[in-house]
C-alpha positions as CSV (number, residue, x, y, z in Angstrom):
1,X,50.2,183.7,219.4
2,X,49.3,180.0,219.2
3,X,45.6,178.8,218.4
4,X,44.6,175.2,219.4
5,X,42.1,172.8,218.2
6,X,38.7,173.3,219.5
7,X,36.9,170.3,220.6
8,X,33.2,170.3,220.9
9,X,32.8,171.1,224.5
10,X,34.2,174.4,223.5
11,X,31.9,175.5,221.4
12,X,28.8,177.2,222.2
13,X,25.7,178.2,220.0
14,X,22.6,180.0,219.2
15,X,19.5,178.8,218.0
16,X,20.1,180.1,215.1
17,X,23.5,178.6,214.2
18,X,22.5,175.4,215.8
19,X,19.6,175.9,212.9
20,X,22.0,176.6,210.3
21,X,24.2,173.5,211.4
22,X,21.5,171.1,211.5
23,X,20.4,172.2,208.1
24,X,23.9,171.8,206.5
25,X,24.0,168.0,208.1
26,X,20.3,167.2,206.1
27,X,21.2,169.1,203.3
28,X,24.0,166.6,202.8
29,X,22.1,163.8,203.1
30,X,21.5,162.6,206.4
31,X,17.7,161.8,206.8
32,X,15.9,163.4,209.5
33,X,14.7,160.4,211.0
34,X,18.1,158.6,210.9
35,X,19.4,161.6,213.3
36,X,16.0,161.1,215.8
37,X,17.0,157.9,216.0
38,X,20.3,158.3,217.0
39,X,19.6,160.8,218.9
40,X,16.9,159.0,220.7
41,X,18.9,155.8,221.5
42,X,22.0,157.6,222.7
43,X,19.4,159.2,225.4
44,X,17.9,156.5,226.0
45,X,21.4,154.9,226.7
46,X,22.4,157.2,229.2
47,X,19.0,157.0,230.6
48,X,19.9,153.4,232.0
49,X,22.5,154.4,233.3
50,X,20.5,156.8,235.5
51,X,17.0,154.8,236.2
52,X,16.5,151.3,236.8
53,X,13.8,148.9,235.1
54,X,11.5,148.6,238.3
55,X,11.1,152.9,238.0
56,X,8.1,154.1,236.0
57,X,9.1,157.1,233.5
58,X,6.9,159.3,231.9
59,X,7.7,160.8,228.7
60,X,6.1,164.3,227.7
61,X,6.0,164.8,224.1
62,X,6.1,168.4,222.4
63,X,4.5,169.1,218.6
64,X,8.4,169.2,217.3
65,X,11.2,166.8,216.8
66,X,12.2,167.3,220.7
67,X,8.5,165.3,220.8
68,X,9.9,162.9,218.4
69,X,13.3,162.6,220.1
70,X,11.0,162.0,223.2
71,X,9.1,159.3,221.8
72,X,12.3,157.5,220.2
73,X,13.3,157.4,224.1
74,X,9.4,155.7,224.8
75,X,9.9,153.2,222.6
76,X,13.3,152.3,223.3
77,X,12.7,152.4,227.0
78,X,9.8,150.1,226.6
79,X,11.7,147.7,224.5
80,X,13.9,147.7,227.7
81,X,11.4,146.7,230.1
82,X,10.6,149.9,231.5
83,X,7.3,151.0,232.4
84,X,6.4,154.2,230.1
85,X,3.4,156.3,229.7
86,X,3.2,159.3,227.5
87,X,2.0,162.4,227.7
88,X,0.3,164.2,224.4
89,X,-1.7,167.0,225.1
90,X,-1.2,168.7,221.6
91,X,-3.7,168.5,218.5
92,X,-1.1,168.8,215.9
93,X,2.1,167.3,215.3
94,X,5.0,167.7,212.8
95,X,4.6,164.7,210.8
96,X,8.1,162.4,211.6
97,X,6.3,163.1,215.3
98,X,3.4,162.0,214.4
99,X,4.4,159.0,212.9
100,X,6.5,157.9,216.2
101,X,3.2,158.7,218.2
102,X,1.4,156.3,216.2
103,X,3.6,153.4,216.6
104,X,3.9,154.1,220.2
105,X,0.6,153.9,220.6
106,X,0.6,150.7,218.5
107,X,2.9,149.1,221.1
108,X,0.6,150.0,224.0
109,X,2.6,152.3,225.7
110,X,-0.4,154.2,227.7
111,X,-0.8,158.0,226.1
112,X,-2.8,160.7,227.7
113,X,-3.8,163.9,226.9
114,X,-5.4,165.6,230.4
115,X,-3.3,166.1,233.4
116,X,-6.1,164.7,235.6
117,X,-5.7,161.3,234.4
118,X,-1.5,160.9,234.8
119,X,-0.2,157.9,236.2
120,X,2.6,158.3,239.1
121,X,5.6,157.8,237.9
122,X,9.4,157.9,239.4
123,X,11.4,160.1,236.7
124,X,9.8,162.5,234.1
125,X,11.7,163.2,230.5
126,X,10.7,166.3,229.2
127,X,10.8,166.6,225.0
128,X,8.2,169.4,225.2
129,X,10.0,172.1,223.2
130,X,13.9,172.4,222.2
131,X,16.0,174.5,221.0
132,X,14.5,177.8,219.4
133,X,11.3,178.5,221.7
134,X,10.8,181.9,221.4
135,X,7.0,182.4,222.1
136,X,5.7,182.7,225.7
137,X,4.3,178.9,227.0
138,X,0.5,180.3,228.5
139,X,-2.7,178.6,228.9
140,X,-3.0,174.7,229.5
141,X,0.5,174.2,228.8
142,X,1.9,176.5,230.8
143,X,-0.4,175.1,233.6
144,X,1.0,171.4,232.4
145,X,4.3,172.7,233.4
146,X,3.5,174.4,236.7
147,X,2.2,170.8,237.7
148,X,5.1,168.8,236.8
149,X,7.4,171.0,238.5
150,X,5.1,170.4,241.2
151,X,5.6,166.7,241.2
152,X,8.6,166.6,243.4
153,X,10.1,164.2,240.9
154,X,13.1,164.0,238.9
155,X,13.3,165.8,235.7
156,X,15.4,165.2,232.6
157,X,15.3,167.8,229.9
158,X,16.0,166.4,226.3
159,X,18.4,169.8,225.0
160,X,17.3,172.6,226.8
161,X,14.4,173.0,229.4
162,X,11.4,173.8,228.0
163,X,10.5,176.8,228.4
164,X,13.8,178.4,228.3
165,X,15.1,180.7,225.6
166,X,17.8,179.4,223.3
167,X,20.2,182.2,223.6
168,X,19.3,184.4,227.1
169,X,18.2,182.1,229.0
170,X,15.3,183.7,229.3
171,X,12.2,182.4,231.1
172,X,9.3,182.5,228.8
173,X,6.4,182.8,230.8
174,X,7.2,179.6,232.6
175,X,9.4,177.1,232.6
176,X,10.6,172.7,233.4
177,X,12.8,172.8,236.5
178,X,15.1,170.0,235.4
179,X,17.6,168.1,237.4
180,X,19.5,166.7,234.5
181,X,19.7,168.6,231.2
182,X,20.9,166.5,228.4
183,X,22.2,169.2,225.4
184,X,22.1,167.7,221.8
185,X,25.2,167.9,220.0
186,X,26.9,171.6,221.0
187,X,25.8,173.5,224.3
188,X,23.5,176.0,223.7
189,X,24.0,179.7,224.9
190,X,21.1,180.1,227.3
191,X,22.9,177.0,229.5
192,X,25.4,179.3,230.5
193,X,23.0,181.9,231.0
194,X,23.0,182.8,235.1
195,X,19.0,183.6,235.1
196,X,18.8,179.6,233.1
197,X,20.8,178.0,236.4
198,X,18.0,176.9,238.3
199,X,16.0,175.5,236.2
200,X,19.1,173.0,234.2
201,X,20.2,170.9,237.2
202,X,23.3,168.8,235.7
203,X,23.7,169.8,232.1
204,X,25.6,167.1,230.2
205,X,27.0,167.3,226.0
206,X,25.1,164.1,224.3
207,X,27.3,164.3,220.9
208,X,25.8,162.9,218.2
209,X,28.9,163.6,215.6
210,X,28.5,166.8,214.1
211,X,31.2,167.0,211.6
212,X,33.8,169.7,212.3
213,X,33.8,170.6,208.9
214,X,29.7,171.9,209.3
215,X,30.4,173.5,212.7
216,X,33.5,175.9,211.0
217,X,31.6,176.5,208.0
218,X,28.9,178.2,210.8
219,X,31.0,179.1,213.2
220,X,34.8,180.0,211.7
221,X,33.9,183.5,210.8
222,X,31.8,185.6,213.1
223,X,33.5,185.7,217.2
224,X,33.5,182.4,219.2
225,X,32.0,181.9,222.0
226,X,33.4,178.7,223.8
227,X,33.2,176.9,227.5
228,X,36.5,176.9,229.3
229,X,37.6,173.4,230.0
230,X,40.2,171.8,232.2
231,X,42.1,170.9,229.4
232,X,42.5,174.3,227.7
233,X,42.9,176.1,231.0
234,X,45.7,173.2,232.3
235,X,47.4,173.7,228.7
236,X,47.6,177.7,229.5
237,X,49.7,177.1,232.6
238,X,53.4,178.4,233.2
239,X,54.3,174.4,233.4
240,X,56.0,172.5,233.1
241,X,59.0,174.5,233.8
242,X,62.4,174.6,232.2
243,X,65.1,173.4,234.4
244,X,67.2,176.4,233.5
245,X,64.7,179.2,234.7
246,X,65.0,181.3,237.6
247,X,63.2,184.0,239.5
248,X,63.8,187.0,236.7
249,X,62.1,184.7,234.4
250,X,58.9,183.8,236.2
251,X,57.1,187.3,236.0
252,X,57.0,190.4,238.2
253,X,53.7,191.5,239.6
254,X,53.2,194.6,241.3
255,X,49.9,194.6,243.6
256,X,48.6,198.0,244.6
257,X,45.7,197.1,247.8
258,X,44.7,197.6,250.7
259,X,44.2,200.4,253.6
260,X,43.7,200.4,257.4
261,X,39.7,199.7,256.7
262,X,40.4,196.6,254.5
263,X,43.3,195.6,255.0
264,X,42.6,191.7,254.4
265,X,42.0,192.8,250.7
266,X,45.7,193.0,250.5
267,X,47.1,189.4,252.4
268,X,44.2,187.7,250.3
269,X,45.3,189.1,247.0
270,X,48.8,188.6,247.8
271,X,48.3,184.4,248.8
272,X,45.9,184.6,245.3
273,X,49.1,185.9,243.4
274,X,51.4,183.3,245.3
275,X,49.7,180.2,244.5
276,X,50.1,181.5,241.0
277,X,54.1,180.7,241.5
278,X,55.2,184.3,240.4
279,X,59.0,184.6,240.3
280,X,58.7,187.8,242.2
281,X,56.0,189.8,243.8
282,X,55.7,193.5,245.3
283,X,53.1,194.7,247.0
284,X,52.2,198.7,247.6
285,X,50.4,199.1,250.7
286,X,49.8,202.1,253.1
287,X,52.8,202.3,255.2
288,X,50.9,201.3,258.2
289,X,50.3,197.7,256.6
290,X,53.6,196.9,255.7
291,X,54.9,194.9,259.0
292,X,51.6,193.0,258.8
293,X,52.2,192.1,255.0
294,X,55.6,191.0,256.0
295,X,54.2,188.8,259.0
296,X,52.0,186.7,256.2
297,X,54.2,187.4,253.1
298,X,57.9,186.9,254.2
299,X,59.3,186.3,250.3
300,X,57.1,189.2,249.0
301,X,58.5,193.1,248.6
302,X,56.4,195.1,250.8
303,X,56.8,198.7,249.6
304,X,55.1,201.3,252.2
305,X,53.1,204.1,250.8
306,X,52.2,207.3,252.3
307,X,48.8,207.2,253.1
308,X,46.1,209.3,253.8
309,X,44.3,210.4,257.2
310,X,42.1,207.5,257.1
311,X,44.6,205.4,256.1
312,X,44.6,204.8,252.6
313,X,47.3,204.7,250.1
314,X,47.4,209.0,249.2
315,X,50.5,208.6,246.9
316,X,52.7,206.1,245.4
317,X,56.7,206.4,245.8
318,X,57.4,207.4,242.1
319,X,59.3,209.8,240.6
320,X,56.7,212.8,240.7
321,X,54.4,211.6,243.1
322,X,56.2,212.1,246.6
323,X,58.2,214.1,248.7
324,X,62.2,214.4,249.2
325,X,61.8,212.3,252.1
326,X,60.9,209.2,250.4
327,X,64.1,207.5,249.3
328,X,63.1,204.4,247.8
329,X,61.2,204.9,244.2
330,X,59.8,202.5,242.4
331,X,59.4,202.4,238.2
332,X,55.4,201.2,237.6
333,X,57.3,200.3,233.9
334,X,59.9,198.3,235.4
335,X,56.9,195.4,236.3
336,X,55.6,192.5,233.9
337,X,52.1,193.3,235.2
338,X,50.1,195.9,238.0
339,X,47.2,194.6,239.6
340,X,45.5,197.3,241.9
341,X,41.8,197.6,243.7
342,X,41.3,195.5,246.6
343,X,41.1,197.2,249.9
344,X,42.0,200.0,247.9
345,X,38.7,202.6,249.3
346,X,38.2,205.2,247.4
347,X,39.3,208.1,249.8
348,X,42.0,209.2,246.8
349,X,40.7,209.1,243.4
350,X,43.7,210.5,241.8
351,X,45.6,207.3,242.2
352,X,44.0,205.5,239.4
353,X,44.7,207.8,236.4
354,X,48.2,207.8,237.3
355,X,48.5,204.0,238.0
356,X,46.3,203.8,233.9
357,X,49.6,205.9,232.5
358,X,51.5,202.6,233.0
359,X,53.4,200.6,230.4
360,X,52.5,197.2,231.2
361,X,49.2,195.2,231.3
362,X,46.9,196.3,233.8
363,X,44.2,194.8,236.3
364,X,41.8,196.6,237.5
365,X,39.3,195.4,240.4
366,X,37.2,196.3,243.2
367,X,37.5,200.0,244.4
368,X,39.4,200.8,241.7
369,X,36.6,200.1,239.5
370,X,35.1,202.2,241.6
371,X,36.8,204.7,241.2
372,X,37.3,204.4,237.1
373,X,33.1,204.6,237.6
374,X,33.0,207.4,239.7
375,X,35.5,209.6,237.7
376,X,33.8,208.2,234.3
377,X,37.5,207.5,232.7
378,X,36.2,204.2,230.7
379,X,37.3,205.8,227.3
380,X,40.6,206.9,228.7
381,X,41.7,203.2,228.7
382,X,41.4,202.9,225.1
383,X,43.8,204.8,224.9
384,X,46.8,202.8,226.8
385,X,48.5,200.8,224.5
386,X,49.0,197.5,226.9
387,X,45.9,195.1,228.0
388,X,44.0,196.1,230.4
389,X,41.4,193.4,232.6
390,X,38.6,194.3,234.5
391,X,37.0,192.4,236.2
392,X,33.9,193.4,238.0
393,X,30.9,191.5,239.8
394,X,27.8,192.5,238.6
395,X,27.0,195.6,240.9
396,X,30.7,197.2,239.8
397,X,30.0,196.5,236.1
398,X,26.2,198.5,236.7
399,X,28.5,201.5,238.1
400,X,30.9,201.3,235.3
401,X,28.7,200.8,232.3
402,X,25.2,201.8,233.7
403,X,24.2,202.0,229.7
404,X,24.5,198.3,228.7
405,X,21.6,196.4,229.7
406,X,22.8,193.3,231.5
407,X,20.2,190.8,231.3
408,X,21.9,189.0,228.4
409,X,25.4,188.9,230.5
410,X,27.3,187.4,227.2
411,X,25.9,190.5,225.1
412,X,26.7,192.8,228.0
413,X,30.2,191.5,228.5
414,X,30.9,191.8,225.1
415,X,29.3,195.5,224.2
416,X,31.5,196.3,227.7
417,X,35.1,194.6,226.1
418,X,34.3,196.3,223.1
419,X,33.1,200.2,224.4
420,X,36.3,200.0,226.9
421,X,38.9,198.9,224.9
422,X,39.4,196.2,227.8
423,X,39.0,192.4,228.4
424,X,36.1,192.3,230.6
425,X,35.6,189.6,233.0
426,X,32.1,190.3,234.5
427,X,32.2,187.4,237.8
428,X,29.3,185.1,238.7
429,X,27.8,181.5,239.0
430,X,29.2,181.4,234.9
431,X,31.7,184.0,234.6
432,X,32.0,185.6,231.4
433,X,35.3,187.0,230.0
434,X,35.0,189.2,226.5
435,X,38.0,191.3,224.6
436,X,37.3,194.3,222.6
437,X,37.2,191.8,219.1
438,X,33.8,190.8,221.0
439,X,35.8,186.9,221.5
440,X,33.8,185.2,224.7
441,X,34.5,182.8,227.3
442,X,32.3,180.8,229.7
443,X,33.3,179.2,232.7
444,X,30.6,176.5,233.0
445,X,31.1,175.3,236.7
446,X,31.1,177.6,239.8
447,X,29.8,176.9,243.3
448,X,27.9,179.1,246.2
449,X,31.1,179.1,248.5
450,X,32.2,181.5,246.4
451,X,29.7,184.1,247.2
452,X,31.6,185.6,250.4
453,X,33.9,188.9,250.8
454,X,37.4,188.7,249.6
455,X,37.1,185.5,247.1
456,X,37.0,188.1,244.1
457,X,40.8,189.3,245.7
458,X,41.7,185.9,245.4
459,X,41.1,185.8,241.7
460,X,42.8,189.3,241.2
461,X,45.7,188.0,242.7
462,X,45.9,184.8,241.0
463,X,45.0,186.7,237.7
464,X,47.9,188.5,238.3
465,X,50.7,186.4,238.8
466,X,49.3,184.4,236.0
467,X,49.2,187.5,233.8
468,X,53.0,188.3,234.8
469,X,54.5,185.1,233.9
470,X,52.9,184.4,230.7
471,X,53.6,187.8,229.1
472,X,56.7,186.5,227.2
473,X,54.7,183.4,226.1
474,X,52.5,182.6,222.5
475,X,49.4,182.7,224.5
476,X,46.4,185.1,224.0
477,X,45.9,186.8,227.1
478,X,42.4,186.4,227.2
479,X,43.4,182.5,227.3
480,X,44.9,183.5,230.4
481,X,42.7,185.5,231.9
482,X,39.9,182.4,230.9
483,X,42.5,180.0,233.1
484,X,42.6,182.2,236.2
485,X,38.9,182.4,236.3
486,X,39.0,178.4,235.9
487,X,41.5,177.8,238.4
488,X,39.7,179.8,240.8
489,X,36.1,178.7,240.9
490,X,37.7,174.5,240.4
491,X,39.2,175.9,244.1
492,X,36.0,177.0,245.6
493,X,34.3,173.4,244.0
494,X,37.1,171.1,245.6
495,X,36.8,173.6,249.0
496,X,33.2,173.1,248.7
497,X,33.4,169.5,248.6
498,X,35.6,168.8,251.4
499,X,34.0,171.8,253.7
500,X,30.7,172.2,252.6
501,X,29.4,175.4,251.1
502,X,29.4,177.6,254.2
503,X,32.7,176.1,254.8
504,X,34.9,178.4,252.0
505,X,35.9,181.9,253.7
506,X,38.5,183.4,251.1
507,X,41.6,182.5,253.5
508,X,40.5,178.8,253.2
509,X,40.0,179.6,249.4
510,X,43.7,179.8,248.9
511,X,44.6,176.8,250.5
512,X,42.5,175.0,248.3
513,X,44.0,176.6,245.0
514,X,47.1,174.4,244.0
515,X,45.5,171.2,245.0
516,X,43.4,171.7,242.1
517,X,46.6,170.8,240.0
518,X,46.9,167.3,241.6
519,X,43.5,166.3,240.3
């Protein structure tokens, strides 16, 4: 398998590596207060950009260096025209803070102490607390906050939100509600964090030059967690193509979906797996389905199952599984990759621990997630010897692993990957995708169009065909997987954007998925 080149908008941290790293940088020599400073005027920079001269900013100042950060910011600002006041309302102060707060207040920048007495202002920057809070804010403070939120005023946080824990994401006690988060140097975990979401507004990556060398040393030998990013996900695509290649060569995906109850779960997992550009797709549907699969899926190989009473796929036509009556068979080893669950009900539960005896890698989603819950198979799949994805929202992953507590949804995905066997992809407004080596992924932008029945078929289908055409390529398949999820949520974004939110039903989802790859 191949392994590329992180950059740094990969990599995410904890507090306490981010601890670690920082230490490493001083240790070899760089001063403290030469990295404020740059620190301090790169904000400041990009707060130009943002605010102009005639707005008033106020600047509120922790005990820490996010203080001192803050105060750099004061001073530069000031030196820039802008009208700054401060806000101070601690008794203590580490002492390169300290020192800053003296020669702002040297240069007359106004500094208070007491809510009551606050100037308006137009934007606030918050340098309260950073990275590695992990007390509860309470008393005056936490009051302070409550007020500034408030405000009804733009908010930039200087790392993370104060308030916020490092790593979960965690609200602790209360909290800024930023519009613009700038993060210092690497992201920090509890960014990508869903319960952190509203209170980060646009994060952006200030990089102030970490050496690579200092973030390997840190990072290089315990499991990576790293954002997905249009550049790794584009590089993991089945393109360019050779010129030589043919339909044999482009994957064979097998999707097992749909009934007479759902059977849009089938068509929209089907479109999902053509936009992938899979060299050949069947689909196993209830017999009933199979003109109406034809109607939207003309190139596809619609093979009709028997089905049960209330019209749900009851067998499969393989060797073993059907009558004398049922002439054409089909060979579950004889596919690149299966993808089953959507529209699937779960009126026959035996079809999943026959469709898990398969050869090939698996996907598993929807009802037959379900059905893995409700039968309580989870360890059975360690036992397959090819991948095998799930990917469940956040209700089918309570029903499948009711024992992992999912408030920390990286540490959940990863304890899931890891009890299972499987590569987990738990979906939500930041998607997390973990293997059983505990390796995670992030997917850093989503939207709310998403949110609507069917758009999870979408991604099983794209997943798929993905899946199925990569299989003979030097790529992890967890790169893969971290693509589809990519792909799919850049679709609902550019959907959003040219419908609106309310405008994204899953159909519309699909015409929106290989546009993506013109941007």
């Amino acid at each position: 398998m191949t392994t590329k080149a992180m950059t740094k908008e990969q990599f995410i941290v904890t507090a306490a590596q981010m601890r670690e790293i920082e230490t490493r940088i001083f240790t070899a020599g760089m001063p403290v207060a030469a990295l404020m400073e740059k620190v301090g005027g790169l904000i400041s920079q990009r707060l130009q950009a943002l605010i102009s001269p005639e707005q008033c900013v106020g600047i509120l100042v922790g005990p820490g260096h996010n203080g001192g950060d803050a105060l750099v910011i004061a001073r530069e600002l000031h030196f820039h025209g802008y009208e700054v006041w401060i806000y101070q309302p601690f008794s203590k102060l580490k002492e390169l803070t300290s020192q800053h707060f003296q020669y702002a207040v040297s240069l007359g920048i106004p500094c208070y102490q007491e809510i009551s007495q606050l100037p308006n202002s137009d934007f606030l920057i918050d340098g309260l607390f950073g990275f590695g809070l992990e007390r509860e804010i309470t008393d005056s403070v936490a009051a302070a906050i409550n007020h500034f939120n408030a405000r009804n005023q733009p908010i930039i946080s200087i790392d993370i939100p104060s308030g916020l824990h490092t790593d979960t994401g965690e609200i602790l006690g209360t909290a800024i509600q930023a519009n613009y988060t700038f993060c210092l140097g690497l992201w920090k975990q509890g960014l990508l964090q869903e319960q952190a979401l509203p209170y980060i507004g646009k994060a952006e990556l200030i990089d102030f030059d970490i050496p690579s060398s200092d973030i390997h040393a840190v990072l290089g030998n315990i499991p990576q967690i790293k954002r997905i990013t249009k550049t790794t996900a584009l590089s993991t695509l089945p393109l360019p193509r050779s010129l030589t290649t043919h339909k044999y060569k482009q994957g064979h995906l097998l999707l097992i979906c749909g009934s007479q109850r759902y059977a849009g779960g089938a068509i929209l997992t089907a479109l999902g797996a053509r936009a992938s550009g899979i060299g050949m797709l069947s689909i196993a549907v209830p017999e009933s389905l199979k003109m109406l699969l034809v109607s939207h899926l003309p190139e596809a190989l619609i093979i009709g199952c028997p089905e049960t009473k209330t019209g749900a796929i009851a067998n499969l036509p393989i060797v073993g599984c059907v009558s004398d009556s049922v002439t054409h068979l089909i060979d579950l080893n004889s596919f690149t990759t299966i993808a089953c669950g959507p529209g699937l009900t779960k009126d026959n539960i035996d079809l999943i621990p026959e469709i898990i005896k398969c050869e090939c890698p698996l996907i598993l989603d929807a009802d037959a997630l379900n059905i893995l819950a409700q039968l309580g198979t989870i360890p059975t799949l360690k036992q397959r010897q090819a991948a095998t994805i799930l990917t469940p929202h956040s209700g089918e992953f309570q029903r499948l692993f009711p024992n992992i507590p999912h408030t920390d949804r990286i540490k959940a995905v990863q304890t899931a990957a890891q009890e299972s066997g499987a590569i987990v992809l738990l979906k939500g407004a930041r998607t997390a995708i973990s293997n059983p080596q505990g390796d995670i992924w992030i997917n850093p932008e989503s939207t709310p169009a998403l949110a609507r029945g069917g758009s999870g078929d979408v991604l099983t289908g794209l997943l798929g065909g993905l899946l199925a055409q990569m299989m003979n390529k030097e790529i992890f398949i967890e790169d893969i997987v971290a693509t589809a999820a990519w792909w799919h949520s850049q679709a609902g974004i550019l959907a959003a954007e040219t419908r609106t939110e309310l405008g994204v039903d899953a159909f519309t989802l699909t015409q929106y998925l290989l546009p993506v790859l013109k941007q």
